[in-house]
N, C-alpha and C positions, 0 to 999 in steps of 0.2 A: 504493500500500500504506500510504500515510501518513506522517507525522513519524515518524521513525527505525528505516524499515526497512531492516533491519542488512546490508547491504552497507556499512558503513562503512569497514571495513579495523579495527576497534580490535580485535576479536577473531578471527582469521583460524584459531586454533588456539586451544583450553581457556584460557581465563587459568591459571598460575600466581603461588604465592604464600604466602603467611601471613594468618593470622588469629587474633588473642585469641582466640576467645569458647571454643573446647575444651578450652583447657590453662587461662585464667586468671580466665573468667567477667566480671565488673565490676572485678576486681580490676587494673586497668590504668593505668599513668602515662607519661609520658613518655621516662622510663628504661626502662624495660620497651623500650617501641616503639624506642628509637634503640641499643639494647644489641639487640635482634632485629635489627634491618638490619642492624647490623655484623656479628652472629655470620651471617646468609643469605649475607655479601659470604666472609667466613673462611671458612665450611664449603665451599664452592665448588656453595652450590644458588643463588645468580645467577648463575652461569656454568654450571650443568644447565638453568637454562630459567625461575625464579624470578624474578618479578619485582614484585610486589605486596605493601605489607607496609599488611594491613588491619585499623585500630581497631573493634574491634564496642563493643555496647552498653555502657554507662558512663563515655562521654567527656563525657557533657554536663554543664554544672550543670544544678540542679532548675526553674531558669526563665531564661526567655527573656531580654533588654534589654529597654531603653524601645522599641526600635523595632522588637521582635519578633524581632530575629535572634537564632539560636542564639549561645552562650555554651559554653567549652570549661570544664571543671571545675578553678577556676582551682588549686583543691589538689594537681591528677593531671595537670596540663598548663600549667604555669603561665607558658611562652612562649607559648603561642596555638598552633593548627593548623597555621598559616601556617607557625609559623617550625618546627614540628616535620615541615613534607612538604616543607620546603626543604634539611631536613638530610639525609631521608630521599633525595631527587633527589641532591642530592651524592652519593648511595651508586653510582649510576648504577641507583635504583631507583624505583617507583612508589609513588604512596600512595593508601591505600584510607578509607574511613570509612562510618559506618551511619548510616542511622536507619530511622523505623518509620512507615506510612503510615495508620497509625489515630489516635488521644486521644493515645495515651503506647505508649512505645517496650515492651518484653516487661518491662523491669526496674522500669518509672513512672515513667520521664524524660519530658521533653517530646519530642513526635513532630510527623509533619510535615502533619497532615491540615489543610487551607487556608491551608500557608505553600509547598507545593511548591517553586510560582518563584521567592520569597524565597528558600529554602533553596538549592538548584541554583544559583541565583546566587553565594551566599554560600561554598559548596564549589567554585566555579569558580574565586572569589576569591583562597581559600585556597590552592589549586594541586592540588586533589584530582584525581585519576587514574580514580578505582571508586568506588562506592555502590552498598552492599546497603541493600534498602528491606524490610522485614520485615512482618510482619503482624498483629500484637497490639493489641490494640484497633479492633477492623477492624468492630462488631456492624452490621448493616444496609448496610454498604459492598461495591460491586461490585468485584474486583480489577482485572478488565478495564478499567474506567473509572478507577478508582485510579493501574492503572501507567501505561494512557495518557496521564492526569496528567503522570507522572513523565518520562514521554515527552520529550513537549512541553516539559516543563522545564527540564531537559535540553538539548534542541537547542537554545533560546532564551538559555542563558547562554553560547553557544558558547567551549563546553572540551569536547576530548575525552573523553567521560565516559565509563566501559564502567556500566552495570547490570544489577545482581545483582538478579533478581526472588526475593521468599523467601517466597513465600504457600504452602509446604510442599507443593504438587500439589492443593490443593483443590479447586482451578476447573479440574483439567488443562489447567494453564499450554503444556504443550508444543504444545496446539490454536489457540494465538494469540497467546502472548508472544515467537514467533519476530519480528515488526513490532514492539517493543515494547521489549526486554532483551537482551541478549547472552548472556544464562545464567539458567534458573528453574529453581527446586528441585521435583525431583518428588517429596517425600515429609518423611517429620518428621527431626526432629532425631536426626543418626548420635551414639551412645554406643558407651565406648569396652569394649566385649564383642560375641565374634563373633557370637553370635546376632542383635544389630543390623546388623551389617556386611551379614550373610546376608539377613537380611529386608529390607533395604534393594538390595540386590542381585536379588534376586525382583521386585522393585519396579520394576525397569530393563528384564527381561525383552524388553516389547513396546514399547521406547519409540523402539527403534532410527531410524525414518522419519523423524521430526518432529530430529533433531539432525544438525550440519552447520556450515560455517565461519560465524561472526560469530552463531550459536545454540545454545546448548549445552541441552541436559538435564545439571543438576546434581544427586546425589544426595548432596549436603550434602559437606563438607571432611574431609579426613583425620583420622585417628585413630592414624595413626601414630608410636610413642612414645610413646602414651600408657595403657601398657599390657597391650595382647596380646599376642600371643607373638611370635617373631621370625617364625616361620610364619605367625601372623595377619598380621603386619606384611607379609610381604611377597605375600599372598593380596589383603591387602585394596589394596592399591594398584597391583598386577600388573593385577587386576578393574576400579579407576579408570582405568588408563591404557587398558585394550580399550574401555572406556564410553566413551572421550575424552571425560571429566570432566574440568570444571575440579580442578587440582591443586592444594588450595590447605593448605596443613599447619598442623594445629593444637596441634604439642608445643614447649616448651622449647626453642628451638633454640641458647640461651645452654651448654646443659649435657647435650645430649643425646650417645647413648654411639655409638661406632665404627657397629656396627650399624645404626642406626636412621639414621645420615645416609649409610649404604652403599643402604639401601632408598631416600631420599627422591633420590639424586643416582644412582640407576643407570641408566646415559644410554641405554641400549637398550630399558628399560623406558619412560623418558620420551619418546622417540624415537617410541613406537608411542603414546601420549595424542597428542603434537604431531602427530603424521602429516596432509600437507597435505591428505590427500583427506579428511579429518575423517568417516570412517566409523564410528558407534558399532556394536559388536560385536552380532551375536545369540547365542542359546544355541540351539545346533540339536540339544543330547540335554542328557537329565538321568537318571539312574538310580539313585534309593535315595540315595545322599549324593556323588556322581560328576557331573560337568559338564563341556562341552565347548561353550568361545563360540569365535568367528570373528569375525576383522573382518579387513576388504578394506585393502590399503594401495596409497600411491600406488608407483606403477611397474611393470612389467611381471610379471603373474599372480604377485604377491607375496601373499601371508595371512599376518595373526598368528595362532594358536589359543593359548588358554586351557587348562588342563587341571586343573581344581580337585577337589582330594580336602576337602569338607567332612566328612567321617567324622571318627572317634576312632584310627583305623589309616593306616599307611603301605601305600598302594595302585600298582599297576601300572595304567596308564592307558593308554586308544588310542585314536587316531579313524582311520578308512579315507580314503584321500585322497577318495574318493567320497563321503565326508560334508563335507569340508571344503571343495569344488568344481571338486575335480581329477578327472581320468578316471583310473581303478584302473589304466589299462595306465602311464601316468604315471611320470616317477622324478622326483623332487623333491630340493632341497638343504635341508637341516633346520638352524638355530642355536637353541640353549638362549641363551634372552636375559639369562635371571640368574646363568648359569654363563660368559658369556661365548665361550661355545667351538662348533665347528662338529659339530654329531653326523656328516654326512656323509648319503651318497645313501641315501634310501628307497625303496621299492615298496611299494605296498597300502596302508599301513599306518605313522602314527607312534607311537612308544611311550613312555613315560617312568613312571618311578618317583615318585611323588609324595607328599612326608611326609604327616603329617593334618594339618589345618587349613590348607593351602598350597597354590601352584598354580604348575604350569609355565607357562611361555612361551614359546611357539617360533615363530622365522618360516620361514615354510617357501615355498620360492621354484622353480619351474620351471625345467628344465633350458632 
């Protein structure tokens, strides 16, 4: 299958994590990044399943050294990489970092197009963990050849590398960036309004086949905190965890409120993204602004279901055990995963009330 088809063990389940680029854009230093580990160490989302805290675009200076290697922006990092993912490791966490595989990175920093090896190397050096490789300034470039590149480059500076493929679903990555990446993004950039989250979630639909341990289908990093409602908050990342999407969060985690780190550390919720059989969920009904996904979990005829009200109203929601791949005669044990508590034995039929813009979770488990 080639240089680094991903049985490797580095991503057996979703990476999670953190990342700049949705909460701080270019706007990022070295306080920043070492104030986020510690607040991911304090909130207790490295002990929910956290572990990557990733510099996106704006780490670099505007050019290269004499000898072509990358340069960290001495004004915004002014210990070097190195010694900023060695303080990061002391956290008892990983560290992540970007660049971009075309002329110049999304922002017009230098990018990696005919320094690959150099570069992979130079991140290996450093103690990097993760690299997202992005795709801006890509004109006339094949991505498939591109991350092959990346591949190769990768295994050749031997350090565990996980990569982030981010060519946005263009080339329908998930068709053969499984040999290649650990995680490709199937679609543009998540913004933080539901109508993105939704449309991006449509986007997931059919992609269920092609994702699985040490391959993820990514539909871009949370948005959590940043904005939508507690409801969107906790729709749009209930949705991420049945995708078993990488979980990688992009708010404030220095000053974010009760709330929002109740969403990002709900270990039942996280429990079904992690899940070892690494099932991404289908949608088996959709009606008017009502959906209903499913995904297979490991252990004995266990299911998660999905119950999302995208409407403007607070809806009563169902699915037939027979929709969800039980036999009707059936009786089933039901847990609400964001209420924590056990609904108790069903027949036919599970039910739940669902706000607007929100969605249950339930695992529903055979007698």
């Amino acid at each position: 299958m080639g240089i680094g088809r991903l049985s490797d063990g580095l991503a057996p389940t979703p990476p999670m994590g953190w990342n700049s680029w949705n909460r701080f854009g270019i706007q990022i230093n070295e306080r920043l990044v070492l104030e986020t580990a510690e607040a991911m160490v304090e909130s207790g989302m490295r002990d929910a399943g956290y572990r990557y805290v990733v510099i996106d675009d704006g780490w670099m200076a505007p050019e290269r050294d004499r000898n072509g290697d990358f340069v960290a922006d001495p004004a915004k990092f002014p210990r070097g990489i190195a010694a900023l993912a060695e303080r990061v490791h002391a956290l008892g966490l990983r560290f992540g970092i970007y660049t971009d595989a075309g002329t110049r990175t999304c922002q017009g920093l230098p990018a990696s197009l005919g320094y690959e090896f150099r570069d992979a190397r130079r991140f290996a050096e450093w103690g990097v963990d993760y690299v997202k490789v992005d795709w801006c300034h890509t004109d006339g470039l094949s991505p498939r050849a591109c991350y092959a590149k990346w591949a190769m480059a990768i295994h050749a500076a031997r350090r565990p590398i996980v990569l982030s493929i981010c060519e946005w679903g263009r080339a329908r990555p998930w068709e053969w960036a499984g040999t290649l990446g650990h995680l490709w993004r199937t679609c543009w950039d998540i913004q933080p309004e539901w109508s993105s989250v939704t449309a991006i979630l449509d986007r997931q639909a059919d992609l269920h086949a092609y994702s699985g341990p040490d391959h993820w289908n990514d539909p871009d990093m949370l948005e959590v905190g940043n904005g939508l409602s507690d409801g969107e908050d906790r729709a749009h990342f209930a949705l991420w965890a049945m995708l078993a999407a990488p979980l990688m969060a992009g708010n404030d985690l220095r000053q974010m409120s009760d709330d929002v780190r109740r969403v990002l550390t709900a270990n039942e919720i996280v429990a079904i993204d992690q899940d070892a059989r690494g099932m991404q969920a289908r949608r088996i009904r959709r009606e008017e602004d009502t959906e209903v996904w499913v995904r297979g979990l490991a252990g004995t005829r266990a299911i998660a279901v999905a119950l999302l009200n995208r409407g403007s109203e607070d809806r009563e929601l169902s699915a037939g055990l027979d929709e969800v791949g039980f036999a009707a005669t059936d009786v089933v044990r039901v847990r609400d995963l964001w209420l924590r508590s056990d609904i108790g034995a069903r027949r036919r039929e599970i039910v739940s009330t669902v706000p607007s813009h929100s969605a249950a979770v339930l695992r529903v488990t055979a007698y």
